[in-house]
C-alpha positions as CSV (number, residue, x, y, z in Angstrom):
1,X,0.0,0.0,0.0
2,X,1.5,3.5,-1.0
3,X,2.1,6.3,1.3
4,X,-0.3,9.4,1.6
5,X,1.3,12.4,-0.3
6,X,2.2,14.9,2.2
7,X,-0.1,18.2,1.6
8,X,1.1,19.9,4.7
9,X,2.5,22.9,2.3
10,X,-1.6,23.5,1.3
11,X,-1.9,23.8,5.1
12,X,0.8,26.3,5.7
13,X,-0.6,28.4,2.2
14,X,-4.1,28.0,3.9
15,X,-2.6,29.9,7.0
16,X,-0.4,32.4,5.5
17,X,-3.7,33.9,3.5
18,X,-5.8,33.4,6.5
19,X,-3.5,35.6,8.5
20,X,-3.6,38.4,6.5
21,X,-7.6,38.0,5.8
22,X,-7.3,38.5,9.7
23,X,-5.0,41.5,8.7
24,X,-7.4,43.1,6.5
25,X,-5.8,42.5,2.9
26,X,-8.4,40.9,0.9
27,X,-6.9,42.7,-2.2
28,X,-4.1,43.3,-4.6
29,X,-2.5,46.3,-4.0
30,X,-1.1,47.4,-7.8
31,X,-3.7,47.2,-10.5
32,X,-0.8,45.6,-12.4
33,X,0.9,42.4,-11.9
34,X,4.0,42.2,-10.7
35,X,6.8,39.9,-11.6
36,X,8.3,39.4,-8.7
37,X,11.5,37.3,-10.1
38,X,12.6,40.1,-12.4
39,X,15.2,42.2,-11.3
40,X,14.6,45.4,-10.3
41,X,15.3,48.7,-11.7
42,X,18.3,50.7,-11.0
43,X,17.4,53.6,-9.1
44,X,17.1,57.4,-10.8
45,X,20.0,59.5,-9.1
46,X,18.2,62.4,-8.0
47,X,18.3,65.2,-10.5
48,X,21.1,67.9,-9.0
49,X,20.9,71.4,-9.8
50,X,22.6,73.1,-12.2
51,X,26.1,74.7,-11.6
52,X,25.5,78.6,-10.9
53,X,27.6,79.8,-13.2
54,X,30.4,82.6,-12.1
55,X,29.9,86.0,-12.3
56,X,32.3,88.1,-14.3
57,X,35.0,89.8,-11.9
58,X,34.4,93.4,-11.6
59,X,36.9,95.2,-13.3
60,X,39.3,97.1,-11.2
61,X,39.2,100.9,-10.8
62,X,40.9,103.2,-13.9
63,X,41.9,106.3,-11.9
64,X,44.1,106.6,-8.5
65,X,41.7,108.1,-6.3
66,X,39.4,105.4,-7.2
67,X,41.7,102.6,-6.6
68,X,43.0,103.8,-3.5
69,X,39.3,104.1,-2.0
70,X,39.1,100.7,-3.1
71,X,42.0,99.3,-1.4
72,X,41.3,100.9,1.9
73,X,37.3,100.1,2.2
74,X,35.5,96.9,2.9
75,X,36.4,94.5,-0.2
76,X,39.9,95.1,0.1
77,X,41.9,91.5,0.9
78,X,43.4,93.2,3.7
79,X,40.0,94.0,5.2
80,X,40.2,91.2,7.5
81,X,43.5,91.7,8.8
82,X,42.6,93.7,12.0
83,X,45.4,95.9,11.1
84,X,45.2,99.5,10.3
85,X,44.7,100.1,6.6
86,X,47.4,102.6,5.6
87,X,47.2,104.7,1.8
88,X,50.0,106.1,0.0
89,X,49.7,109.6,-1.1
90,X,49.1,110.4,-4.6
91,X,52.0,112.1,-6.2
92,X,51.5,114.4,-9.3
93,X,54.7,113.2,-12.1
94,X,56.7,111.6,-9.5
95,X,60.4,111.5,-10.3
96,X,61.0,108.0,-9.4
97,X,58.0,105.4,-8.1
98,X,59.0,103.1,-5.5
99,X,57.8,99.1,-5.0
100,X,57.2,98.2,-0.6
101,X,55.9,95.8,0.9
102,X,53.7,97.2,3.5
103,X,53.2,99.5,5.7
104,X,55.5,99.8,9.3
105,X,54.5,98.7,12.8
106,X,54.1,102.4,13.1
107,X,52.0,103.4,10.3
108,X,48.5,104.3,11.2
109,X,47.9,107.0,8.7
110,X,51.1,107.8,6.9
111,X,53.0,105.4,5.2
112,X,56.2,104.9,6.2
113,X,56.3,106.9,9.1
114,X,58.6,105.1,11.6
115,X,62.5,104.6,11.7
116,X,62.6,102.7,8.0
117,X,60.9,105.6,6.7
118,X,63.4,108.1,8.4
119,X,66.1,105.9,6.3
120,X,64.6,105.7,3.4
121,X,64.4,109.8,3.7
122,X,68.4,109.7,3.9
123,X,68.5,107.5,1.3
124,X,66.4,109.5,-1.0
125,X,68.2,112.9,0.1
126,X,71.0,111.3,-0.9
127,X,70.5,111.3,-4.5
128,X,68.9,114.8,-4.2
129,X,65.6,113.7,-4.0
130,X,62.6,113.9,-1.3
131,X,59.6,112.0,-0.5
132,X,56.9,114.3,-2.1
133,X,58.8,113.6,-5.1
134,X,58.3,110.3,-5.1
135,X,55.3,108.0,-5.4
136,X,55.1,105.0,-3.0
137,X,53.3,101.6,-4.1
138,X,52.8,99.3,-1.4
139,X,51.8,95.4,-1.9
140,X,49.9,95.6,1.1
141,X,47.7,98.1,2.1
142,X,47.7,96.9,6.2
143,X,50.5,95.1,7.7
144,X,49.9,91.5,8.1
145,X,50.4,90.7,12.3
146,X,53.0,88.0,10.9
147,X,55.1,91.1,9.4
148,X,54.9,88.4,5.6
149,X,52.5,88.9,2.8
150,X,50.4,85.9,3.5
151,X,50.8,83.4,0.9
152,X,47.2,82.6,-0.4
153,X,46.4,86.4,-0.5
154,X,49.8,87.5,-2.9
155,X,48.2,86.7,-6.4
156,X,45.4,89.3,-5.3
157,X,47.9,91.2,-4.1
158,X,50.3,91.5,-7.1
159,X,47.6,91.7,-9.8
160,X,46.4,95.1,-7.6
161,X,49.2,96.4,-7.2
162,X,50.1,96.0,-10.8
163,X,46.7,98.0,-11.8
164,X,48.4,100.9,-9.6
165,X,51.6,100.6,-11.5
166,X,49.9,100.3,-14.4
167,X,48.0,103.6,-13.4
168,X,51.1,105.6,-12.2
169,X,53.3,104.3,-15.5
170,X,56.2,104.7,-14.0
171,X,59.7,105.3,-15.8
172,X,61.9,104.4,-13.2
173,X,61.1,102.2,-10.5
174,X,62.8,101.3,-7.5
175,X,61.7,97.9,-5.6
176,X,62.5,97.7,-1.9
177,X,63.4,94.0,-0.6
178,X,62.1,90.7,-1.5
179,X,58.7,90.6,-1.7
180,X,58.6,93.5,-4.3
181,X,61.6,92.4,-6.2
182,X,59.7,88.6,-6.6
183,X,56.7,90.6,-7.6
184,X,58.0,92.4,-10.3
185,X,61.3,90.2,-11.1
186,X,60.7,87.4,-10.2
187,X,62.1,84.8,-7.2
188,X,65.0,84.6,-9.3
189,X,66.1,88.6,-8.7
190,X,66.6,88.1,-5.1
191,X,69.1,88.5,-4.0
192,X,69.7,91.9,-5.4
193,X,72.1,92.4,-8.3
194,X,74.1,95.4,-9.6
195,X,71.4,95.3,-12.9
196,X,69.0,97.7,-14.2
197,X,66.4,96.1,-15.7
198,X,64.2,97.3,-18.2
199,X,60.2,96.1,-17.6
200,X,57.8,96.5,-20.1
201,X,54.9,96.0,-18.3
202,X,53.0,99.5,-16.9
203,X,51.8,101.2,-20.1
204,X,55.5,102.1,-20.3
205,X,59.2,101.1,-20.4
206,X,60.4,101.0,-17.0
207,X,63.5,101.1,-15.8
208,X,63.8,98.8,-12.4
209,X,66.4,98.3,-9.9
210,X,65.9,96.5,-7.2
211,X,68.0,97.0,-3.4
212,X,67.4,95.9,0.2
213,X,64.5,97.0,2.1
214,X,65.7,99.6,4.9
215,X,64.4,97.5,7.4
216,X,66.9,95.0,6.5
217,X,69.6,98.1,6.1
218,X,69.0,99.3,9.9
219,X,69.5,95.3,10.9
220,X,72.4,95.1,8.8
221,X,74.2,98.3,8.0
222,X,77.0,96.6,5.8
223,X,74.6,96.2,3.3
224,X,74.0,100.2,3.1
225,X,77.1,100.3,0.7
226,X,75.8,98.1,-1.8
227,X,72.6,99.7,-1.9
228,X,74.1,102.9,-2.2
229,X,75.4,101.3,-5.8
230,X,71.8,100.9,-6.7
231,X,70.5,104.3,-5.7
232,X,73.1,105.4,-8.0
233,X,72.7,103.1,-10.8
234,X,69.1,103.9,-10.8
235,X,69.7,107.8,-10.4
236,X,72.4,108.4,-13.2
237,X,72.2,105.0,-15.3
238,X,74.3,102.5,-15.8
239,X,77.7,104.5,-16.9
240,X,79.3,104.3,-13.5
């Protein structure tokens, strides 16, 4: 006598759909069928919006008086600094322009106005020259509390003060330490040579020399000598 086929999977079926009778789902709940074998559909990434697209830089100001309002109000890259910002004053035809890097510990209103500034007098007096006679360019508006032009701000920085360059079109330029020499020069000018250097660059031919900062000649007075040679070569040319 054969055995009775075992139906005990009709029993568990018969509970699984009485249970959710119990539940309250006595109905399909897509209109469609579903294949429930088939694989399913990758999901949609989520749509992302569109890149804003960059607004054109402003263009920088044409005239001296509008760049240095500029530089010393709020959108300045030395607005931030916490240090004060310090202007050069505008001089008509000046004889010779000269490159800094910022202002003193000192300066709150004048550039220049502490013991480098004194020196730099001297030095200028020394070629027959004074300092309303001279237009001053610094890199930096404010003095940085490090006492270095910070590194992620001196592209801004350079570009700027080329547009005042550019704006006093200077014939002869004189560039005071490192951080003007590398900005006009190039890291390769440093240290300074006996060379004057002719830059076309500022709406003009310019004739550049470039010496050691008189902060640098108060710490080290040896050096005065050879910076007398530049005053000199930049003052009378390069027939010495």
């Amino acid at each position: 006598m054969g055995a009775e086929p075992d139906n005990s999977w009709h029993k568990s079926l018969a509970s699984v759909l009485e249970w959710w009778d119990a539940a309250g789902v006595d109905m399909l709940v897509e209109d469609e069928v579903r294949d429930w074998f088939a694989k399913p559909a990758p999901l949609r990434p989520e749509p992302q919006p569109e890149p804003a697209v960059a607004a054109a830089p402003a263009a920088l100001p044409q005239t001296l008086p509008e760049l240095i309002a500029w530089r010393t109000g709020e959108a300045a890259p030395e607005a931030g600094w916490h240090t004060p910002l310090v202007a050069p004053a505008i001089v008509a035809d000046p004889v010779w322009t000269i490159f800094v890097d910022m202002p003193e510990p000192e300066d709150t209103e004048t550039l220049w106005s502490g013991p480098a500034g004194a020196l730099l007098d001297r030095m200028l007096a020394a070629v027959g020259l004074a300092r309303d006679s001279v237009q001053l360019v610094p890199l930096c508006f404010a003095r940085p509390l490090t006492g270095q032009v910070p590194a992620d701000a001196a592209p801004r920085l350079v570009e700027l003060a080329g547009q005042f360059l550019s704006l006093v079109q200077p014939k002869t330029l004189l560039l005071l330490g490192h951080a003007a020499t590398r900005a006009v020069l190039g890291p390769e000018a440093w240290p300074p040579e006996l060379r004057l250097h002719d830059v076309n660059r500022y709406e003009t031919t310019t004739q550049v020399v470039a010496t050691y900062h008189p902060r640098s000649l108060i710490e080290r007075p040896a050096a005065k000598s050879e910076t007398w040679k530049h005053l000199l070569l930049l003052s009378r040319g390069p027939s010495l």
